[in-house]
C-alpha positions in Angstrom: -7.6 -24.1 -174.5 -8.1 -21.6 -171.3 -10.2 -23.4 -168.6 -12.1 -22.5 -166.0 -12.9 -24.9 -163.1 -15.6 -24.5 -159.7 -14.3 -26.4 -156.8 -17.0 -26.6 -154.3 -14.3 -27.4 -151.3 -14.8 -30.0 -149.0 -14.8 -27.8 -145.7 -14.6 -30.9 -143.5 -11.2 -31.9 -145.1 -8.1 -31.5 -143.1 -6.2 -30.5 -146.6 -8.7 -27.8 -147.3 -9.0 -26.2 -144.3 -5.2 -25.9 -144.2 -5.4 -24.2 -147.6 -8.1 -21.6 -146.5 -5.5 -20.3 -144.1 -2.5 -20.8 -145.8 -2.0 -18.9 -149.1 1.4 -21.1 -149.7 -0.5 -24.0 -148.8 -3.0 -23.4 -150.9 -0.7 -22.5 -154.1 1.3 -25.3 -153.7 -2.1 -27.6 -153.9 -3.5 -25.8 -157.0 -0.1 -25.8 -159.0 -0.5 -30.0 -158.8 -2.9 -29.3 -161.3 -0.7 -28.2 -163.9 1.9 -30.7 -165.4 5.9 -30.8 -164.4 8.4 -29.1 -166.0 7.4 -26.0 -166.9 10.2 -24.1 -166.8 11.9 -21.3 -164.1 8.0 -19.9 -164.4 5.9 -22.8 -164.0 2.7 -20.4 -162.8 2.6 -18.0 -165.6 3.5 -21.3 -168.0 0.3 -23.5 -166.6 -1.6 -20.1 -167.1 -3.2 -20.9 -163.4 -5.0 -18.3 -161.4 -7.6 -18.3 -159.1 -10.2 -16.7 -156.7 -11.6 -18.2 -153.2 -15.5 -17.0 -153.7 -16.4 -17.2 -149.6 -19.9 -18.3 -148.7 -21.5 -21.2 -146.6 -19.7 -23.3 -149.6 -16.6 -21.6 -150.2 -15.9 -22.3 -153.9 -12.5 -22.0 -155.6 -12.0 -20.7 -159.4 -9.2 -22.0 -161.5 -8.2 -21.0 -164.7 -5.4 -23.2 -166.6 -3.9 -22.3 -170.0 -4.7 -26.5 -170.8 -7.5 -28.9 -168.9 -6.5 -29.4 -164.8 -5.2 -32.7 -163.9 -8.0 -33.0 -161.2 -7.3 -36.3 -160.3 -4.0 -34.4 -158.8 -6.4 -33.5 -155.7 -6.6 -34.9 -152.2 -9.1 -37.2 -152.4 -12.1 -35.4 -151.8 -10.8 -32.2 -152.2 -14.0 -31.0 -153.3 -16.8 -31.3 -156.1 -15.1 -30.0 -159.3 -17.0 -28.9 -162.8 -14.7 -27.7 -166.4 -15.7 -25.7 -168.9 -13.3 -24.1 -171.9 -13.6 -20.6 -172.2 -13.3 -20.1 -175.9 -16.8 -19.1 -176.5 -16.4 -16.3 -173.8 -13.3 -15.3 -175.5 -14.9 -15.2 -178.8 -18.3 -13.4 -177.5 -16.1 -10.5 -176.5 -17.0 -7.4 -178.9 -16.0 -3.7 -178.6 -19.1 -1.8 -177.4 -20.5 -4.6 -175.1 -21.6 -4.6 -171.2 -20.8 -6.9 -169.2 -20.3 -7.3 -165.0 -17.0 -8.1 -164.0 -15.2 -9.0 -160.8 -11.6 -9.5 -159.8 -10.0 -9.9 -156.5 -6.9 -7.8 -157.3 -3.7 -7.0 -155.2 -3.2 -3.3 -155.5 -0.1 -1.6 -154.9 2.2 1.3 -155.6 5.8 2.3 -155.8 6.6 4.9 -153.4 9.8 6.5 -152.3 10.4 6.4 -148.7 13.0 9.2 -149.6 16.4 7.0 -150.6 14.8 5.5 -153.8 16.7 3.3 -155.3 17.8 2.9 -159.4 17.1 -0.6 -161.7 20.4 -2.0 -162.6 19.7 -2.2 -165.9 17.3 0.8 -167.2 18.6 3.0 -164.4 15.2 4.0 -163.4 14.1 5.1 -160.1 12.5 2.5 -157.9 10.2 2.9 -154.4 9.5 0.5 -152.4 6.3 -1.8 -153.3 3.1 -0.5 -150.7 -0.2 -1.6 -150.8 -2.7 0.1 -151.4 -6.9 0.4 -149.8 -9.7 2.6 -150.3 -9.9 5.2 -153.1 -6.2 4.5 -153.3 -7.0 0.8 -154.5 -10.1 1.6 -156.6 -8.3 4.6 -158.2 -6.0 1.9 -159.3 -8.2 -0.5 -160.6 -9.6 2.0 -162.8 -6.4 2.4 -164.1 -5.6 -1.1 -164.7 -9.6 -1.6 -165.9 -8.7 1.2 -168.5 -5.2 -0.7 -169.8 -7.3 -4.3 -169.9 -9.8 -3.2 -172.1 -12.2 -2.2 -169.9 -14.4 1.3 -169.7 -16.0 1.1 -165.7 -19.2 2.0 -165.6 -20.0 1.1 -161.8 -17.4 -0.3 -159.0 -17.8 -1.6 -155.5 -14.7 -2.6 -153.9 -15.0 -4.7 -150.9 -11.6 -5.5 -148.6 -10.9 -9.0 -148.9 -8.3 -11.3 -146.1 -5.1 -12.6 -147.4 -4.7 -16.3 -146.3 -1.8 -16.3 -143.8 -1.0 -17.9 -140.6 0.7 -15.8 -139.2 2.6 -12.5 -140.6 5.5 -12.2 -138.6 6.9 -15.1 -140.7 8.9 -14.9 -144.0 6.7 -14.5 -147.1 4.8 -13.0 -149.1 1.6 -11.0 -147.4 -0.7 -8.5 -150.0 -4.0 -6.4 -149.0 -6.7 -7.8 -151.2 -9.3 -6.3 -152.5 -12.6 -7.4 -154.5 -13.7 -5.2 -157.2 -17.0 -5.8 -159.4 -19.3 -3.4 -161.4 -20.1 -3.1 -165.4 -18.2 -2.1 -167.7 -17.8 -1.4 -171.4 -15.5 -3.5 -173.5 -12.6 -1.0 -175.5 -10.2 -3.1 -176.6 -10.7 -7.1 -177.4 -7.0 -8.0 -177.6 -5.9 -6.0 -174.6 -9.1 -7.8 -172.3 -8.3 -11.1 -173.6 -4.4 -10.9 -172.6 -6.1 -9.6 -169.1 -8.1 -12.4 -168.8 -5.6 -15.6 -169.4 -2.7 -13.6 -168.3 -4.0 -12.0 -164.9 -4.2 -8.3 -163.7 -1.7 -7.0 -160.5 0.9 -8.4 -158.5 -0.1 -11.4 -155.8 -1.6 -14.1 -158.7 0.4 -16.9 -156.8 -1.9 -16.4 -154.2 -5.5 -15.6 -155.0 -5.0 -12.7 -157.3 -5.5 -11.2 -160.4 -8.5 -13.6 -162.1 -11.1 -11.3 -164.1 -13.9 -12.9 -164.6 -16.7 -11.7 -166.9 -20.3 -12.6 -167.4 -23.3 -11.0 -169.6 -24.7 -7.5 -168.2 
């Protein structure tokens, strides 16, 4: 069962606010959520992703392959609400509109002119860049296209990755939130999207399509 769950955060708590400005942080506090053990890839096991919706209320979406421990929270954490996502899964027909939005991490391999080869397949590798502006949409489109997913209409707003401070070690990716309409191709291929995430940076608030009725 895929779940979905709305955190309203508790803005006043010392844990929270840590988490809105610390993408590790932040992953580290989500992950509680799923059970131990999961293996060498516990994130992609526990099936979690997620989106920080900014506002006057900043509100966090979760998705878990099972139901969220909750109780795994800092006490008051936040106001948090479940739903299973079946029906949505099952309501999803070739043909149909609906609005989307994701808050992806687009990037590219380019060759800074010494590419280098995979060890195994030999193939030539650049070296991972992000990407903005047409350069990120034109991606999206592409990655709409493999998901399952005809765009109609796209806005793409930049988006801040949660970091203290980017001279340290870690991982740092230039977010971008896409939403629009769109027509559904392929049910298999937008289903795998949606529980499996879309781009690179899903550790840290990337990658969660969500859908809703155009």
């Amino acid at each position: 069962m895929t779940s979905l769950t709305r955190i309203v955060l508790n803005t006043s708590h010392r844990a929270v606010r840590a988490d809105l400005t610390d993408a590790n942080s932040l992953h580290k506090t989500l992950m509680r959520l799923a059970p131990d053990g999961l293996g060498p890839n516990p994130r992609a096991t526990a099936g979690l992703l997620f989106r920080l919706e900014n506002g006057t209320d900043p509100v966090l979406l979760v998705q878990t392959a099972d139901h969220p421990d909750l109780t795994a929270l800092p006490d008051q954490y936040g106001t948090a609400q479940t739903r299973d996502l079946t029906p949505l899964f099952q309501a999803l027909t070739p043909g149909l509109t609906v609005r989307y939005r994701i808050t992806a991490a687009p990037t590219a391999a380019r060759s800074d002119g010494t590419p280098t080869r995979h060890p195994i397949t030999g193939k030539r590798r650049g070296k991972t860049t992000p990407l903005t502006g047409q350069d990120a949409t034109a991606w999206w489109q592409r990655r709409a296209t493999t998901a399952g997913l005809d765009t109609t209409t796209c806005w793409a707003t930049p988006r801040p990755f949660p970091r203290k401070d980017r001279t340290q070690p870690g991982p740092y990716y230039a977010l971008t939130q896409f939403e629009g309409l769109a027509r559904i191709t392929d049910t298999h291929l937008l289903t795998n999207a949606l529980q499996t995430g879309i781009g690179k940076g899903k550790s840290y608030g990337a990658g969660l399509l969500s859908l809703a009725p155009a």
